[in-house]
C-alpha positions as CSV (number, residue, x, y, z in Angstrom):
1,X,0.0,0.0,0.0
2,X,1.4,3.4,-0.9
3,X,2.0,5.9,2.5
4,X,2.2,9.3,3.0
5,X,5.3,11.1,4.3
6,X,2.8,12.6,6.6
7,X,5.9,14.3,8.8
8,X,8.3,15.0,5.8
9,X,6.6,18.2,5.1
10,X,6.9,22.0,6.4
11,X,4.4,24.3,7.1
12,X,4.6,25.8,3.8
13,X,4.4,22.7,1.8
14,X,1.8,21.8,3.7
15,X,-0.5,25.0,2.7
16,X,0.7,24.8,-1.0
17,X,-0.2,20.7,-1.0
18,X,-3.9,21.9,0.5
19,X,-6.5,20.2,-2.0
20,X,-9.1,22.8,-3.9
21,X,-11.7,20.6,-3.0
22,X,-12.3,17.9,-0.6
23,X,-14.9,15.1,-2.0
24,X,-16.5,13.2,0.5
25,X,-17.5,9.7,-1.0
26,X,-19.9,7.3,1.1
27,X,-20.8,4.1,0.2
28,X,-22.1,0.8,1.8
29,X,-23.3,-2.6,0.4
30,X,-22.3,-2.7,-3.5
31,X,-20.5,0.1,-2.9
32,X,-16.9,-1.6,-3.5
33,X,-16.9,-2.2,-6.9
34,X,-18.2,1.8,-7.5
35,X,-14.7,3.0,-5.4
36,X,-13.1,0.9,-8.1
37,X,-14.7,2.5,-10.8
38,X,-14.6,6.1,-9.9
39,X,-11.2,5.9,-8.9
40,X,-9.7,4.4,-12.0
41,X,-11.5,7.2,-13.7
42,X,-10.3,9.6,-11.9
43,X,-7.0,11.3,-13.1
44,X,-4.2,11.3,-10.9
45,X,-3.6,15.1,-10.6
46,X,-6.5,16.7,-9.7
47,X,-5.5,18.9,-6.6
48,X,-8.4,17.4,-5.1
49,X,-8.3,15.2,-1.9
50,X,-11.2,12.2,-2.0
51,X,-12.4,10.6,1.7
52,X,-14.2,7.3,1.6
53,X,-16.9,6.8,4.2
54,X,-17.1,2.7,4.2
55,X,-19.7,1.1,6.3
56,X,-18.1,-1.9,7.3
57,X,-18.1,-4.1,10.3
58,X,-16.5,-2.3,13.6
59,X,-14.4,-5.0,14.6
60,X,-13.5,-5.6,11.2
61,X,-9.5,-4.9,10.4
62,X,-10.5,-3.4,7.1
63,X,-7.8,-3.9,4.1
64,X,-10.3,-1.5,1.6
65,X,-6.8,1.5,1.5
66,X,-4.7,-1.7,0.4
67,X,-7.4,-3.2,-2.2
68,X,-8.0,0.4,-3.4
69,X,-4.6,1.3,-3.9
70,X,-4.4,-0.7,-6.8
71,X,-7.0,1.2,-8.8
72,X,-5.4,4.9,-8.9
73,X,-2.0,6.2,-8.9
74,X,-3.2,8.6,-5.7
75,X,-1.7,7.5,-2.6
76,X,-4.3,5.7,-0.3
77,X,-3.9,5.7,3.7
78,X,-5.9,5.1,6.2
79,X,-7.3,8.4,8.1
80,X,-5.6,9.1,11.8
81,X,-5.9,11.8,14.2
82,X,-4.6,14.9,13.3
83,X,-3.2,13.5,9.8
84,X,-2.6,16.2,7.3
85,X,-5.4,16.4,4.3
86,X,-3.3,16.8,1.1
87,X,-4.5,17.7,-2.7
88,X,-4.1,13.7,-5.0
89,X,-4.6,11.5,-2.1
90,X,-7.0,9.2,-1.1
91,X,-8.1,8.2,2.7
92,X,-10.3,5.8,4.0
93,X,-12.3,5.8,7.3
94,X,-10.6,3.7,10.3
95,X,-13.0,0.8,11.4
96,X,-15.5,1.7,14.3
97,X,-14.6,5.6,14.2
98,X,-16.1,9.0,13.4
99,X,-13.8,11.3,10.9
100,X,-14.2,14.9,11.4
101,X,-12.3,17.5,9.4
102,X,-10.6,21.0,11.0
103,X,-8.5,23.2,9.6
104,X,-7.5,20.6,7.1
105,X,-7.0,17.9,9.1
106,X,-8.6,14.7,10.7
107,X,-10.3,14.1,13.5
108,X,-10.7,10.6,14.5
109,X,-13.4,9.3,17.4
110,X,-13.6,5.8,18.1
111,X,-15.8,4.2,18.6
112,X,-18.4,5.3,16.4
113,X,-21.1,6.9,18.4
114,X,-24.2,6.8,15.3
115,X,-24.5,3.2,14.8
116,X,-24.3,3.8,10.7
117,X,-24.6,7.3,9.8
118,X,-21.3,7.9,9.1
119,X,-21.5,9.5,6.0
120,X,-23.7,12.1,7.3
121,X,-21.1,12.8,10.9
122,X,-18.4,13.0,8.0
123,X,-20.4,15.1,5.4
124,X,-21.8,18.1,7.7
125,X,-17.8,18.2,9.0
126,X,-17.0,18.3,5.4
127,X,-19.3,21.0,4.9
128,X,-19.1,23.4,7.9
129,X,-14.8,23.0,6.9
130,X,-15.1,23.5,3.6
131,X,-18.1,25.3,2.5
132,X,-18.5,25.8,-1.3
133,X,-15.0,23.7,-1.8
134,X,-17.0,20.5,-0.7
135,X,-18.6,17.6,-2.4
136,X,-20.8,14.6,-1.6
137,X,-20.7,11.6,-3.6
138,X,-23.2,8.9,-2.8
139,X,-23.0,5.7,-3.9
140,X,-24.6,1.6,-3.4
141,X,-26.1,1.1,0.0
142,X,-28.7,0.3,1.8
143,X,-30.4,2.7,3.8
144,X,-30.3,6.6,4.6
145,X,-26.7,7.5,5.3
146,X,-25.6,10.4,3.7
147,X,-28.5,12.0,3.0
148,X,-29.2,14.6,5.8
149,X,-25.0,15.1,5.6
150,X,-25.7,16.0,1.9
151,X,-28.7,18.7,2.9
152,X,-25.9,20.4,5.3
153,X,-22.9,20.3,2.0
154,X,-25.8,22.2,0.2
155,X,-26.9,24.5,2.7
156,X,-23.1,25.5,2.4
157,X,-22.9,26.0,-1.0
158,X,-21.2,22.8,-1.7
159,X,-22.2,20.1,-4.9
160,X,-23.9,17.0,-4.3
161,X,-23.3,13.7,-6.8
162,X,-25.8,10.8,-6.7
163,X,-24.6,7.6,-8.3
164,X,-27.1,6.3,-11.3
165,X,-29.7,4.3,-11.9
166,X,-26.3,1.8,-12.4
167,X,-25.8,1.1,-8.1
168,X,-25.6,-2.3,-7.3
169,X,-28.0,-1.0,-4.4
170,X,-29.8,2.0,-5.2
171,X,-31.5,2.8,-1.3
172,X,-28.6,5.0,-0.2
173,X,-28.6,7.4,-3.7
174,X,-32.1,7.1,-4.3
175,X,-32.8,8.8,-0.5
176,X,-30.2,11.1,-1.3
177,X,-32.3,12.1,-4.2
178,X,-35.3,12.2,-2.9
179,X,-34.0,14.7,-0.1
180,X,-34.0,17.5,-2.6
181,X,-30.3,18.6,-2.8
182,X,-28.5,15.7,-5.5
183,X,-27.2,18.3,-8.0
184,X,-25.6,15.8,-10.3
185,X,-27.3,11.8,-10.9
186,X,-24.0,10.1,-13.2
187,X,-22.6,7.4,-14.2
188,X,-19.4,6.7,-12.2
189,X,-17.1,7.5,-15.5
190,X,-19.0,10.7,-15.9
191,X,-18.0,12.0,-12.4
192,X,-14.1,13.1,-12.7
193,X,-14.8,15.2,-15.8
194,X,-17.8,17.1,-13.9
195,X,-15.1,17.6,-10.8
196,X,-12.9,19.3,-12.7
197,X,-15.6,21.6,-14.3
198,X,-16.4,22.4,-10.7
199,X,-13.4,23.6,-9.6
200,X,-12.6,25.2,-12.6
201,X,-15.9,27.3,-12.3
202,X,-14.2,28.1,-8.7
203,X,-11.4,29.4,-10.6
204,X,-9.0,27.3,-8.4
């Protein structure tokens, strides 16, 4: 699995390596093969930092950084406290934990204290860090996750991606639609190119 340098860096690399937008991307149940797919499609260069929100088991010892890593170029780590959040990475959610974001880096509470809504903990951190320079991507899953996190990103001025009619299980995009706030329904190939029409409208 590829690591980050995380303490290799001063504080002014650290501002210039800032991503222009952090996407948030949840997922649960059929959700695995969609990470695949987005993130082969996504270029390697973005200045963007993505943050998978994986439902999985809490006593499971996850290896979805190390299966990931083999479908981008990015690097791919596993989130920890007070980890940096750098622009053409990739992190994952620890197991049984919370991630927050401040002041572009992680917060980590373990354990989990929403059973799974851990999308939407992550999401309205996402959005009250970022504002307009975050994104919510929902994708297969069962369920509601995400979707009162993706009212917040809105409410922000952030963008909100649903996954198509495509998801292996379509309960966790179709709620997010049906909350009002999806401002993009794509296939997973379709996504990158939109991102980068995003920031560019950002003028980043």
């Amino acid at each position: 699995m590829n690591n980050v340098k995380q303490g290799k860096h001063s504080a002014e690399d650290m501002e210039a390596l800032r991503p222009s937008l952090i996407v948030g991307i949840g997922g649960s149940a059929g959700a695995l093969s969609a990470y695949k797919t987005l993130l082969t499609a996504m270029p390697s260069n973005t200045s963007m930092a993505f943050v998978i929100i994986s439902h999985m088991n809490p006593t499971a010892n996850s290896q979805l950084a190390l299966i990931l890593s083999r479908y981008t170029k990015m690097e791919v780590v596993v989130a920890s406290m007070a980890m940096p959040i750098l622009a053409n990475h990739v992190y994952v959610i620890p197991p049984n934990s919370d991630l927050f974001i401040k002041n572009f880096k992680f917060k980590v509470i373990t354990p989990r204290s929403l059973g799974h809504k851990q999308i939407d903990v992550f999401f309205v951190s996402l959005a009250e860090a970022m504002g307009k320079r975050a994104v919510g991507i929902i994708l297969s899953g069962y369920d509601s996750d995400g979707s009162e996190g993706c009212k917040i990103i809105k409410a922000h001025g952030g963008k909100i991606f649903a996954q198509d009619m495509y998801a292996e299980i379509e309960h966790m995009p179709l709620n997010a639609q049906a909350s009002g706030c999806v401002d993009f329904i794509l296939p997973l190939n379709k996504i990158p190119a939109k991102l980068k029409s995003l920031a560019a409208a950002l003028k980043i």
